[in-house]
N, C-alpha and C positions, 0 to 999 in steps of 0.2 A: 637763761640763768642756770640751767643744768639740773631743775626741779624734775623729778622721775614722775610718772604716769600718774602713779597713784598718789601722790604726793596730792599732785593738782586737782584730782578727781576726791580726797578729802577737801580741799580749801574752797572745792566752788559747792559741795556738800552745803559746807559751813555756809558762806555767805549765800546760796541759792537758797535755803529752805527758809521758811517761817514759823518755825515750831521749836519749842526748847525746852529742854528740861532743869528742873529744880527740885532736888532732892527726890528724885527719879517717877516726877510727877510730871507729864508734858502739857506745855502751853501752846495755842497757836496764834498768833497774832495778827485776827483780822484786817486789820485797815494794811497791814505788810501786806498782807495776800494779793486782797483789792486792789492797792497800788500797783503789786510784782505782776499782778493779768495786765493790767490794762496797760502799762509798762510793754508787754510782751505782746500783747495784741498790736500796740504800735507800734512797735520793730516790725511785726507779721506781716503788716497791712502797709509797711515801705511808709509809713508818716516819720516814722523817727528810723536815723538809719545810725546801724552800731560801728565799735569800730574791730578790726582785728589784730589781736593781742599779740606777741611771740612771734617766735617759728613757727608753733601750728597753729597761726593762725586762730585763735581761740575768738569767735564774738562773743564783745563784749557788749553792752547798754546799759548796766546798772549793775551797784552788789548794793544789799542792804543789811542792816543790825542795827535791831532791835527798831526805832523812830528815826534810823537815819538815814538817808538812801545818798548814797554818791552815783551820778549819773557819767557818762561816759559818751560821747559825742564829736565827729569829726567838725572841723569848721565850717559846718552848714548852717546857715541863719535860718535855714528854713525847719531843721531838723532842732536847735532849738528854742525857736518859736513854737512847734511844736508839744517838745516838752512844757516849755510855759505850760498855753492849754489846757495836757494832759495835767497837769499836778493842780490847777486851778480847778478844773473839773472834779479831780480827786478830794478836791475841799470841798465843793458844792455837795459831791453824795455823802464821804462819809462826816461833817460836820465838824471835821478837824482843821485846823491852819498854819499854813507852812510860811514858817518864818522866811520871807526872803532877805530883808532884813541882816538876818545870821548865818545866811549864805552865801558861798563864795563859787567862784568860776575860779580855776585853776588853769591858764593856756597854756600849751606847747605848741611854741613855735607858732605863735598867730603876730598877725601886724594889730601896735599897740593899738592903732583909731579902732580894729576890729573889737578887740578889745571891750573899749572904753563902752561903743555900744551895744555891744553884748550886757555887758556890766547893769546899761542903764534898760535896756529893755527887760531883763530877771528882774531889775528892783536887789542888786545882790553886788558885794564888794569882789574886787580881787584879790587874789591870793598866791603865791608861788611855790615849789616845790623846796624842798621837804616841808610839809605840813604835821601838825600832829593830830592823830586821830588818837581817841581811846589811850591818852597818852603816849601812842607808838608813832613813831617818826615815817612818814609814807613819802616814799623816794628812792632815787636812784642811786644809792649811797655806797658805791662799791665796796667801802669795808664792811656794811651790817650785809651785803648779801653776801660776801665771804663766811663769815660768821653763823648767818643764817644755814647758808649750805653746810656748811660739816654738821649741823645741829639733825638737819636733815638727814643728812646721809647714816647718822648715826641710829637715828629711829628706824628708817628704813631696811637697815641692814639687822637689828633688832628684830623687824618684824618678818625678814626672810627667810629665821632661822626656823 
């Protein structure tokens, strides 16, 4: 998409940490943590395998904000089944419960029966691209990444000076 270095290295800032600020008082947000290790311990340990992002290649396995994690996963049943697990587990310690419910699978480019039992093993519906998250449209939308980019490039060249 033509996103500069540091562009990327601000947005995986944003969604990599668990900490935030509110009227320049910082929060951190336990159970994110907790889930973001154990999350990462299972990419480490080859249970859950990530995928890669771009040109360079960027792994990826998850972004989160605030109580929401989007997951990221090649078509390995086994990778997530996995995840399953991991996030039930994550209920058992920290005593919180994740809606599967009002969760969605997202496919690219899977065969629909894969699909469907995907779908039924999460306990979770489907869903397809463009989605809205946080009200923002998440997709491959080539006029918002035109749009996007010059908004970029503008900061960027801002911050060169």
């Amino acid at each position: 998409m033509g996103f500069g270095q540091r562009w990327r290295e601000w947005v995986m800032e944003c969604v990599g940490t668990t900490s935030m600020s509110v009227f320049d008082k910082w929060f951190t947000n336990k159970a994110a943590q907790d889930r973001k290790r154990m999350i990462g311990e299972a990419v480490r340990n080859g249970r859950i395998s990530h995928l890669f992002v771009g040109r360079d290649n960027i792994e990826l396995s998850h972004l989160q904000f605030a109580d929401d994690t989007v997951l990221f996963c090649p078509t390995e049943e086994e990778t997530i089944k996995n995840y399953k697990r991991l996030l039930q587990c994550f209920e058992l310690m920290s005593g919180l419960s994740i809606n599967f419910d009002k969760s969605s699978l997202i496919p690219i480019n899977c065969e629909h029966q894969w699909i469907l039992s995907m779908c039924i093993l999460l306990g979770c519906k489907e869903a397809s691209l463009p989605v809205r998250y946080l009200g923002i449209p998440l997709g491959a939308n080539p006029r918002l990444i035109k749009t996007w980019k010059s908004v970029i490039d503008k900061v960027e060249e801002k911050l060169s000076l």
